[in-house]
C-alpha positions in Angstrom: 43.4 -50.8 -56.3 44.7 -48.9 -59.3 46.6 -50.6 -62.0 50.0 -50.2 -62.0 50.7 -49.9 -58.5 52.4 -52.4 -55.8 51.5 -52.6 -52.3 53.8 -54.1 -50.0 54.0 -54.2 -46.4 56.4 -52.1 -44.6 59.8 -54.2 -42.5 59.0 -53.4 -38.9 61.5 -51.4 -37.2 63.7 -52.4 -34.5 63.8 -51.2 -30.8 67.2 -50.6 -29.5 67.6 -51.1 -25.7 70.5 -48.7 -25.4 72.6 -48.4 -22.2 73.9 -44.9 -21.6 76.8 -44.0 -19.4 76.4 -44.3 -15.6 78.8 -41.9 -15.1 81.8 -40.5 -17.3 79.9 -39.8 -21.1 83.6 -40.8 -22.4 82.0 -44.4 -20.7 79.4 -44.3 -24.0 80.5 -47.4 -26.2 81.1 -46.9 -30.2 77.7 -49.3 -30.9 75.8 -46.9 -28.7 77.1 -44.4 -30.2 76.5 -45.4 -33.6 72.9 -47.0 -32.8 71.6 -43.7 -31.3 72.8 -41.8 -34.5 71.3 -44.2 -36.8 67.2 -44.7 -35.6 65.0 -42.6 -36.8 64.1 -41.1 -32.9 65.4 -42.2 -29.2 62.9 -42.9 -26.6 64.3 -41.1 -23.2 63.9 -41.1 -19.8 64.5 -37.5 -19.7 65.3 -35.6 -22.5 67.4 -33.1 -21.2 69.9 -35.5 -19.8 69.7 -37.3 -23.1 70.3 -34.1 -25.0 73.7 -33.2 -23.0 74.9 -37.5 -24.2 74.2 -36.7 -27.9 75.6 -33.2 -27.9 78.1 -34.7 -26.3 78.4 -37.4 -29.2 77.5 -35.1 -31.5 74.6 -36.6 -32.3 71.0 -34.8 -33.5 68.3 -37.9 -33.4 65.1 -36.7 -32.2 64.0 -37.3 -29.1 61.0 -38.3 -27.4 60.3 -38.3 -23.6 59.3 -42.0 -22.4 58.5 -42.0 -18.7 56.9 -43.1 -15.5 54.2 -40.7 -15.7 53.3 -41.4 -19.9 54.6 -44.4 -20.5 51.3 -46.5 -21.3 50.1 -43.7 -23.1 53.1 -43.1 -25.4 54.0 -46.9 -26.1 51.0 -48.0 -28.5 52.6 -44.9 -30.8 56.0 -45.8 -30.5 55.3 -49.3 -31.7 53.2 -48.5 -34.5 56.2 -46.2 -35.3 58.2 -49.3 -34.8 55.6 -51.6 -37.6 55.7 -49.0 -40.0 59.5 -49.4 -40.0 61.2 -46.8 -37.6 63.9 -48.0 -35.5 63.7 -46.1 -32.0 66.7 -46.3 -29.0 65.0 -46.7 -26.0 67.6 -44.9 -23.3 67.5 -43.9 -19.4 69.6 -41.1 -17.5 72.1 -43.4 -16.9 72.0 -47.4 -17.1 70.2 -49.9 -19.1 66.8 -49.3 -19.3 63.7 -51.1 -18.6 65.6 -52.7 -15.5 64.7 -49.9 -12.7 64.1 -47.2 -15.1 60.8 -47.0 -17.5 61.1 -48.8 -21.1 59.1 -52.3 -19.6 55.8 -51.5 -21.1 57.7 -50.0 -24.4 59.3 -53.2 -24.4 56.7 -55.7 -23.4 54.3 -54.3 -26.0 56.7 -54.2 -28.7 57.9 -58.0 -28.1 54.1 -58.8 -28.4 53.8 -57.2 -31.6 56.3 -59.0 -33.2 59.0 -56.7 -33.0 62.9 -57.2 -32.7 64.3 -56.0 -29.8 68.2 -55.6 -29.6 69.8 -54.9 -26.8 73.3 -52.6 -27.0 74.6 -53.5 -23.4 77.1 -50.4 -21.6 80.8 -50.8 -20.3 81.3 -53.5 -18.0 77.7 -54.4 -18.1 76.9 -58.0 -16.9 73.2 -58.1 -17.3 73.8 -58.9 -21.6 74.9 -62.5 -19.9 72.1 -63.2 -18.5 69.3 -65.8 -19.8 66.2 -63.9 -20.0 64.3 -66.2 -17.6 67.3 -65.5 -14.6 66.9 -61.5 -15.8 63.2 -61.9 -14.9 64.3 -63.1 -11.8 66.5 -60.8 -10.7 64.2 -57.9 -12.0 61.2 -59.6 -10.0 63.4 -59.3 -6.8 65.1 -56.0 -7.3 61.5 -54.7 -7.4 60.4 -56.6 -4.2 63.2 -55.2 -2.7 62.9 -51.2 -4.0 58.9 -51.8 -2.7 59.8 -52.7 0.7 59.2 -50.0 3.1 
């Protein structure tokens, strides 16, 4: 190490669990609004439908697609965005993500590396009231139920 110089470890980002309108984009609450224009890059379901929400809030975040079909690929880079101190949104086409929607392995990796996770609940959204082991729960059955053929 040279003299002179200081090393120090980076503060870990935080991942934003960001619910997005379900239907009217006037539905968009001011902390959403204000957490998607402050990360350094939103996480989407589908970044069109994303793009028409921010253009709509006049907001130019980057975006990055986070789906079904590269999720587990694309979530060991978003964290170690996350440890070197980026905070990401993690958003869906409408909702709260990570409930039927991609964003669980995003989320479930993150949590395990030590990272905060802070959820900005939508309008009228009950699911913020929940205790995370009844959330479980319900998310366990809603998936039984979506499986059932």
């Amino acid at each position: 190490m040279k003299a002179g110089i200081i090393v120090t470890n980076p503060v870990p980002g935080r991942l934003y669990i960001v619910a997005t309108p379900i239907g009217n984009l006037a539905d968009v609450s001011a902390r959403a609004r204000e957490t998607l224009a402050s990360v350094a890059r939103i996480a989407a379901e589908d970044t069109r439908r994303t793009a028409v929400l921010l253009k709509h809030l006049g907001v130019s975040t980057p975006l990055e697609s986070l789906h079904e079909h590269n999720e587990r690929t694309r979530s060991a880079a978003l964290v170690a965005r996350l440890a070197s101190g980026e905070s990401i949104a993690l958003v869906s086409d409408a909702g709260t993500p990570a409930i039927s929607d991609p964003g669980f392995e995003l989320t479930r990796a993150a949590a395990a590396a030590g990272i905060e996770i802070i959820a900005v609940p939508g309008a009228g959204h009950m699911l913020h009231h929940e205790q995370p082991e009844t959330l479980a729960r319900h998310i366990v059955e809603f998936d039984r139920r979506r499986s059932v053929t």
